[in-house]
C-alpha positions in Angstrom: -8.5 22.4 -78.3 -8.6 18.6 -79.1 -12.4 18.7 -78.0 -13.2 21.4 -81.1 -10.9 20.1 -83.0 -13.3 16.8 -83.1 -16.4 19.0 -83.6 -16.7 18.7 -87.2 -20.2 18.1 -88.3 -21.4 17.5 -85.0 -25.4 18.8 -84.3 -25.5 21.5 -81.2 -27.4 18.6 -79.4 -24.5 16.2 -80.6 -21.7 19.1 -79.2 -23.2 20.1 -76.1 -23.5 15.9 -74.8 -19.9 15.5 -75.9 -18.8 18.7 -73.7 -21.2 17.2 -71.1 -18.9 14.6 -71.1 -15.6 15.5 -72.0 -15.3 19.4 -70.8 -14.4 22.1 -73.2 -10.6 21.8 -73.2 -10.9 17.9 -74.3 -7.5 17.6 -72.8 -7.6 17.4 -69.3 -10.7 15.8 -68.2 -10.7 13.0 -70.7 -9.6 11.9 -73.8 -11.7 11.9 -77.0 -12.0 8.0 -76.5 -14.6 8.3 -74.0 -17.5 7.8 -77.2 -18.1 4.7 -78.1 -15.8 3.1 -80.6 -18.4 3.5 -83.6 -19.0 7.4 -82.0 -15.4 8.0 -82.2 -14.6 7.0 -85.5 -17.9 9.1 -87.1 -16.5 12.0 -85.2 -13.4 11.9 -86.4 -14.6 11.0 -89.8 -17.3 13.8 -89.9 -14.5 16.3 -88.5 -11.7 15.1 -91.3 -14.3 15.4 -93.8 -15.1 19.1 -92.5 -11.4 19.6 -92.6 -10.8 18.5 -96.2 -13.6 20.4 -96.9 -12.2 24.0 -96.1 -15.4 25.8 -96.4 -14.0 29.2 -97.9 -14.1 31.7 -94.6 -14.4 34.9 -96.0 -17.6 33.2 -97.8 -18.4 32.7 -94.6 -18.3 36.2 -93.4 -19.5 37.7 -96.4 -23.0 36.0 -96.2 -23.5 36.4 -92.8 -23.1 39.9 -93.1 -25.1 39.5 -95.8 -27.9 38.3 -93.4 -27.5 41.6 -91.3 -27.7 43.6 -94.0 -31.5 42.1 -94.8 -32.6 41.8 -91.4 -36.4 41.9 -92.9 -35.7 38.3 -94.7 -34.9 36.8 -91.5 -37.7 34.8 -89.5 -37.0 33.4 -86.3 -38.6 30.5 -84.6 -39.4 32.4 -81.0 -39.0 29.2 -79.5 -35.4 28.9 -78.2 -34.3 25.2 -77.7 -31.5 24.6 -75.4 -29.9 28.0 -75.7 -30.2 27.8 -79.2 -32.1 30.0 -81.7 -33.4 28.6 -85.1 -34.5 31.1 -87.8 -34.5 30.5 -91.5 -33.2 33.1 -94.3 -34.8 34.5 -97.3 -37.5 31.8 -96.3 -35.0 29.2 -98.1 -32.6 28.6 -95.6 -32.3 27.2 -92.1 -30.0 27.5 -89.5 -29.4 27.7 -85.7 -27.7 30.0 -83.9 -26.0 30.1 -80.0 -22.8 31.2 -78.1 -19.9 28.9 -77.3 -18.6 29.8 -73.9 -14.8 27.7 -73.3 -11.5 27.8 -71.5 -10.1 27.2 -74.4 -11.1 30.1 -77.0 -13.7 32.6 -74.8 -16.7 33.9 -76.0 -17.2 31.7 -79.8 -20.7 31.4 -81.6 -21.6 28.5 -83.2 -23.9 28.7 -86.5 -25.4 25.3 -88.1 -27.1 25.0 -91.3 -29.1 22.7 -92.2 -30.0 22.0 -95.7 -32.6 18.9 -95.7 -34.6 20.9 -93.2 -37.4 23.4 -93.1 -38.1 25.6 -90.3 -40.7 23.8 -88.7 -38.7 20.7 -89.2 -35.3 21.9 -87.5 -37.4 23.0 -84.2 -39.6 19.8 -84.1 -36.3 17.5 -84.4 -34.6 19.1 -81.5 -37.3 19.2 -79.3 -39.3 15.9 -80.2 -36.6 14.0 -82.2 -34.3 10.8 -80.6 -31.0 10.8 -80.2 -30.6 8.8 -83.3 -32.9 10.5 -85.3 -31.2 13.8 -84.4 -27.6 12.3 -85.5 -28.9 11.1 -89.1 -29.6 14.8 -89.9 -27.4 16.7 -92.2 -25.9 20.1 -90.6 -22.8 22.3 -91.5 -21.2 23.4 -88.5 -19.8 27.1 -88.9 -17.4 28.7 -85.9 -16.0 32.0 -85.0 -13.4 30.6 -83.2 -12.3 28.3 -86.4 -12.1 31.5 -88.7 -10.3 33.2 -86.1 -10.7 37.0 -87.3 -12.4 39.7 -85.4 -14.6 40.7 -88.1 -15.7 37.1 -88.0 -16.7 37.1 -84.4 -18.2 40.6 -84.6 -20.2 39.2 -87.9 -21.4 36.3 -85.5 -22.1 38.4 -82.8 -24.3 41.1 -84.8 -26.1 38.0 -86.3 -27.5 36.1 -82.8 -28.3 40.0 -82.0 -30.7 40.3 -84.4 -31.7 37.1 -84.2 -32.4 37.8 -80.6 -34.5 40.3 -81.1 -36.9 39.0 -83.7 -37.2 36.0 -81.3 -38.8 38.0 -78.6 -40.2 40.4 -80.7 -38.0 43.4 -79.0 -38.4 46.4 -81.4 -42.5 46.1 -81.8 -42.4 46.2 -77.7 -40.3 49.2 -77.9 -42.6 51.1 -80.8 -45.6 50.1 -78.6 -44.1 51.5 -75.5 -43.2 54.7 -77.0 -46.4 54.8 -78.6 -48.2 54.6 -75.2 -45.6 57.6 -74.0 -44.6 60.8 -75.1 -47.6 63.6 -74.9 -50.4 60.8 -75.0 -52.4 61.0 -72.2 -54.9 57.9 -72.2 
């Protein structure tokens, strides 16, 4: 709990070093203090200023399931960088999408906007970028387990599915395997 609590604006890259290092709970294998004094402080910072922020949740919710109801305006980027899929949305805006698996809160999906960056820009960052050059970026964390409805999670869930699919392209493999069956004898 103390561990998400600190998330705040914190890019996946950013999230999945500080689980590498302080475990999901936060609590019990060590303390937030294990960044670096400067770390520390821009996480809490970052996170307070997410707080205050209070992104309205059922705004939340309502555009992602306004995202599943256009699947056709999604395009995802079939490369998948450390578990994480990045697609962009009416061609306007970018995000990244991936599962949160913790002791503390199960199953969670994590969805990041980022608002400086294009497509192509998003991918080549978290797969060519530094570690510093990846912190200077702009994102807006989004979690299921923070809005804490079901609808939310199921809204999440639904989301990484189609995004899922489009990555690997899943639906034309199944038209072109049915194509190929069903009375045509080549």
């Amino acid at each position: 709990m103390q561990a998400e609590r600190h998330l705040g604006s914190l890019c996946p890259l950013q999230e999945r070093r500080f689980f590498e290092r302080v475990g999901r709970s936060g609590e019990e294998k060590a303390p937030v203090s294990c960044l670096s004094g400067v770390k520390q402080a821009q996480v809490y910072l970052l996170g307070k200023i997410n707080k205050d922020y209070k992104m309205n949740n059922a705004k939340i919710v309502t555009a992602i399931n306004v995202m599943i109801s256009n699947p056709d305006k999604i395009i995802v980027e079939p490369l998948t960088v450390n578990k994480e899929l990045y697609f962009s949305y009416a061609d306007k805006y970018v995000f990244n999408i991936s599962t949160i698996d913790s002791a503390v809160s199960g199953r969670a999906y994590a969805l990041y906007l980022y608002p400086e960056l294009t497509l192509t820009e998003a991918v080549k960052l978290h797969t060519e970028g530094t570690e510093e050059e990846i912190d200077r970026v702009h994102s807006i964390p989004m979690y299921s387990f923070r809005i804490k409805t079901e609808e939310a999670t199921q809204s999440f869930a639904e989301l990484l599915q189609i995004v899922q699919r489009k990555a690997i392209n899943i639906d034309q493999i199944l038209d072109d395997i049915i194509a190929t069956g069903w009375g045509n004898e080549d």
